[in-house]
C-alpha positions in Angstrom: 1.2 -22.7 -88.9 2.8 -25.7 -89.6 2.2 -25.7 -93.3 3.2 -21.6 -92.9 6.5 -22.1 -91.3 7.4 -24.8 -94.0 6.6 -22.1 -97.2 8.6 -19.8 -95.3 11.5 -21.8 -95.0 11.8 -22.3 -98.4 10.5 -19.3 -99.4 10.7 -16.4 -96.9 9.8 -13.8 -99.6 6.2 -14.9 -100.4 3.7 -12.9 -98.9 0.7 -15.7 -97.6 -2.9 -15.1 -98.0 -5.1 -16.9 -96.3 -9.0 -17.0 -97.5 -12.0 -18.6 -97.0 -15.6 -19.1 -95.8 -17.1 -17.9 -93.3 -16.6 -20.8 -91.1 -13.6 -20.1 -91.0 -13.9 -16.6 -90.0 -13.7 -17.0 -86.6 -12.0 -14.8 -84.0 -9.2 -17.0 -83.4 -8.7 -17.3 -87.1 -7.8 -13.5 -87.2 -5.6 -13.6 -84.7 -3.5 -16.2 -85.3 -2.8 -14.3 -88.8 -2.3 -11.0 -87.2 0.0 -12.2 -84.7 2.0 -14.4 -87.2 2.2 -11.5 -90.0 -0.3 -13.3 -93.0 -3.0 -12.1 -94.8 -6.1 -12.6 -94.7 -9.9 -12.2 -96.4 -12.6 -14.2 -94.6 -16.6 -14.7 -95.8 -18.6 -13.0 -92.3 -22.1 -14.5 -91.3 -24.2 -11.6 -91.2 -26.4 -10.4 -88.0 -29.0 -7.8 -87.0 -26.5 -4.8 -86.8 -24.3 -5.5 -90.0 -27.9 -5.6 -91.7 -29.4 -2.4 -90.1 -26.0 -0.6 -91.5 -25.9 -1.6 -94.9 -29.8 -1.3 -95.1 -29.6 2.2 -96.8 -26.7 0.4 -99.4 -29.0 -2.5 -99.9 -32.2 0.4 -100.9 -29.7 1.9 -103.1 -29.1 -1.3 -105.1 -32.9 -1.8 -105.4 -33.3 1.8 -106.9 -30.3 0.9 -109.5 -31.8 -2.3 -110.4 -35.4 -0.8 -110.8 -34.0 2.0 -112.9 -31.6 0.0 -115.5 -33.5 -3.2 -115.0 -30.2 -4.6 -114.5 -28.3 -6.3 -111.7 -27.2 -3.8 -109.3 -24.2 -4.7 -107.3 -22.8 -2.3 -104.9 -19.8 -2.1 -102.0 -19.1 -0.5 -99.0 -16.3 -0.9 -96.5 -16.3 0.2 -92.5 -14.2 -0.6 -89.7 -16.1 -2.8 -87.4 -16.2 -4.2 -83.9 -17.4 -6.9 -82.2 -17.7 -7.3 -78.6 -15.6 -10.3 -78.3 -13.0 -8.4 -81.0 -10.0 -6.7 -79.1 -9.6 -4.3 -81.8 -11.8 -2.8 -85.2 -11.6 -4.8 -88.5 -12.3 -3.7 -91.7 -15.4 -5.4 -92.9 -16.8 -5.0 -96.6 -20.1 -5.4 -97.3 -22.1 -6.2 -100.9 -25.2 -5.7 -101.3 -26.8 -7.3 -105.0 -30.1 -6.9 -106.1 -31.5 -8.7 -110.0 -34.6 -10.2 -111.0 -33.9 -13.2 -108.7 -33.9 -10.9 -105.6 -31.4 -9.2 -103.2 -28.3 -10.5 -101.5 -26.3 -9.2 -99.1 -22.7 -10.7 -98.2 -19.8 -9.6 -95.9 -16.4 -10.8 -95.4 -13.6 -9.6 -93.1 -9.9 -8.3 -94.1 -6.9 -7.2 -93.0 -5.8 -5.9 -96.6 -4.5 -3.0 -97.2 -5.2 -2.3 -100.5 -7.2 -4.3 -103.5 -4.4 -5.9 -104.6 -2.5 -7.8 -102.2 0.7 -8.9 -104.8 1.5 -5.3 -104.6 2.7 -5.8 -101.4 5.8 -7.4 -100.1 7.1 -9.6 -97.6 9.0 -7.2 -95.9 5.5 -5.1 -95.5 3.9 -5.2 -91.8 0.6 -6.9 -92.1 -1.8 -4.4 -89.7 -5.4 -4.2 -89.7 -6.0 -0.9 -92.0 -9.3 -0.2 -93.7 -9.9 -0.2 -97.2 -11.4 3.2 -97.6 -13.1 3.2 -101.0 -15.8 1.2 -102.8 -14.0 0.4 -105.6 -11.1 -1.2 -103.7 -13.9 -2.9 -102.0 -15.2 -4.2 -104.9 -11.8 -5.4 -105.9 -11.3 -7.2 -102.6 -14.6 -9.1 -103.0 -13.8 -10.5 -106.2 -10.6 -11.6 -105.2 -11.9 -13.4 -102.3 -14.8 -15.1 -104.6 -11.8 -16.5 -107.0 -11.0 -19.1 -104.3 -13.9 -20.8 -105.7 -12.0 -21.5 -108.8 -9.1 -23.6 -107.3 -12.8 -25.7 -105.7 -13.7 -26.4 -109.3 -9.8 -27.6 -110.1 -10.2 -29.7 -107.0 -13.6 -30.6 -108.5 -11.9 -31.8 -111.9 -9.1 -33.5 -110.3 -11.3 -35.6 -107.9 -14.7 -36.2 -109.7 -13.7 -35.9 -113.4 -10.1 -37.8 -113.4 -10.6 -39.9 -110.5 -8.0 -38.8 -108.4 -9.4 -40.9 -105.5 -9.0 -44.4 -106.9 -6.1 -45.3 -104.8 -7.3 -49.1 -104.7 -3.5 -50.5 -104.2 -2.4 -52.1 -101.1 1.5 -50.4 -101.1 1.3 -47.1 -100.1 4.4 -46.2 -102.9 2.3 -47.7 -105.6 -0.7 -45.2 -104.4 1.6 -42.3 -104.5 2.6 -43.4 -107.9 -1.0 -43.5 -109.0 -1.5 -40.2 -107.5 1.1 -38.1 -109.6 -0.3 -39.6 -112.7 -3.5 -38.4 -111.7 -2.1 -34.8 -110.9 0.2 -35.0 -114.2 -2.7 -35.5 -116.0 -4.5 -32.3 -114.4 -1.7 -30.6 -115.5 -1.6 -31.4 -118.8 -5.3 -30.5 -118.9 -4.7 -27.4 -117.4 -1.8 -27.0 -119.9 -4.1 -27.0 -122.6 -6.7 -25.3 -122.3 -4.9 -22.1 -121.5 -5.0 -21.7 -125.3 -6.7 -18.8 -127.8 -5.9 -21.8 -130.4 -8.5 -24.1 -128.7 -12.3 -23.7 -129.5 -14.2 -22.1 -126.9 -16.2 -25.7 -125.3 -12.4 -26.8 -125.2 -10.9 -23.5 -122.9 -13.8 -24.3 -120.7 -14.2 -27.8 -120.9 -14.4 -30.3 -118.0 -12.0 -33.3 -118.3 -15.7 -35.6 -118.8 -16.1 -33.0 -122.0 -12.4 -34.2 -123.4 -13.2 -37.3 -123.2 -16.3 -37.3 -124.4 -15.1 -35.3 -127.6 -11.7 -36.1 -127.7 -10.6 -39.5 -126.5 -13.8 -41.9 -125.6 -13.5 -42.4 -130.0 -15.0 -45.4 -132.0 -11.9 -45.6 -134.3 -9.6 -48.1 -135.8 -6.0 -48.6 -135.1 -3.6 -50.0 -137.1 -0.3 -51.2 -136.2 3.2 -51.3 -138.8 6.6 -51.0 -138.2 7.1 -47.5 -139.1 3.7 -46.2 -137.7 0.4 -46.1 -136.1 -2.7 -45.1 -138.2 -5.7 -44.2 -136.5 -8.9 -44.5 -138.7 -11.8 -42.3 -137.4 -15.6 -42.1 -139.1 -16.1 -39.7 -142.4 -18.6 -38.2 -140.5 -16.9 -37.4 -137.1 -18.3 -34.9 -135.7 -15.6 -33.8 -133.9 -12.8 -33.4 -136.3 -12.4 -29.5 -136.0 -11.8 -29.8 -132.1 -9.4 -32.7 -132.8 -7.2 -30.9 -135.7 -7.5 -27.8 -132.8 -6.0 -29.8 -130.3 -3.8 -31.5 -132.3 -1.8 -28.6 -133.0 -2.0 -27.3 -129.6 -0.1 -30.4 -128.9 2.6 -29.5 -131.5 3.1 -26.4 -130.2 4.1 -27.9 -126.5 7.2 -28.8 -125.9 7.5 -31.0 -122.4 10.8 -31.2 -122.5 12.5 -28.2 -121.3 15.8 -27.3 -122.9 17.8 -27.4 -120.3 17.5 -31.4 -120.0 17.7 -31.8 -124.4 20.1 -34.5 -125.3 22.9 -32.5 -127.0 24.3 -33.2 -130.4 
């Protein structure tokens, strides 16, 4: 709540949406959004009587999958109790079935609708059940995507080192920090780019600097330039030229702060 009342301070019309695993879906958890109007999507640990209810959407799946020989993948949302719950949630459960096997998940909501940004932040946040499959479905895969901003966190740690803080001032850490984060960014900058190659969009920072910066070359030095001499038989010349001109097409310096003539 603390981080909560700070957005809201600075920002009282953002609607907050909380999500994650199922540790921390919790009863407390639920409450402590309800009461202080946020949204919420939690993963829920499954248990004898969530599985004896979906057992007839988990057959279903089987019989899809049997029948196209494809991964079957199917939804269905319920309000559900439990005794320690003062009040019905709306629960959503998948139930998968492929080659590999069958899995069932659950999570827990208090959306309204698929798509919370249709909301505002004037809207009362009340427990109401997400009535079809579809919306379900939608739900779901909006609560998976939080596994995305885990792989940014992923990059920023493990691939750019964002945890070498080896100073002794704590100012000169923060320094070392942003850099870190500024360079995330610029990553992030540029590989949300149709003019990249593929392995580029997609690329983990080890991949850029594998392809891209870690480069046997030689520099040379003169008053009017810097020439940097690369092998004939580079292999990755196309990905360089690709990114090059991504660069040219940034501009970092907004033009609200451009020197004027």
């Amino acid at each position: 709540m603390r981080i909560v009342n700070a957005l809201r301070k600075e920002r009282p019309d953002i609607v907050i949406h909380i999500r994650g695993d199922s540790a921390f879906g919790v009863p407390w958890m639920y409450e402590v959004c309800e009461k202080n109007d946020l949204l919420y999507t939690f993963g829920f640990s499954s248990n004898p009587r969530l599985k004896r209810l979906t057992e007839g959407l988990l057959e279903s799946a089987s019989r899809q999958h049997e029948q196209t020989r494809e991964k079957a993948r199917l939804f269905e949302c319920f309000n559900y109790k439990c005794d320690s719950w003062a009040h019905p949630r709306t629960v959503i459960a998948k139930a998968e079935c492929h080659d590999g096997g069958t899995n069932r998940r659950f999570i827990v909501t208090n959306l309204a609708s698929a798509c919370p940004l249709d909301r505002t932040a004037a809207d009362p946040v009340e427990p109401s059940p997400i009535v079809t499959a579809a919306q379900g479905e939608a739900t779901y895969d909006h609560y998976i995507e939080r596994g995305e901003s885990e792989h940014r966190m992923d990059e920023l740690k493990n691939g750019l080192h964002m945890d070498r803080l080896s100073c002794h001032r704590f100012m000169a850490n923060f320094f070392r920090l942003i850099v870190h984060v500024a360079a995330m960014n610029l990553l992030g900058a540029f590989r949300q780019s149709e003019q990249l190659p593929p392995v580029l969009q997609v690329g983990q920072p080890c991949t850029w600097q594998l392809m891209l910066i870690k480069v046997a070359a030689i520099v040379i030095q003169t008053g009017r330039r810097i020439v940097v001499k690369v092998a004939a038989n580079w292999p990755w010349w196309p990905l360089y030229m690709a990114s090059a001109a991504r660069a040219n097409s940034i501009n970092p310096i907004p033009a609200l702060y451009l020197p004027s003539s």
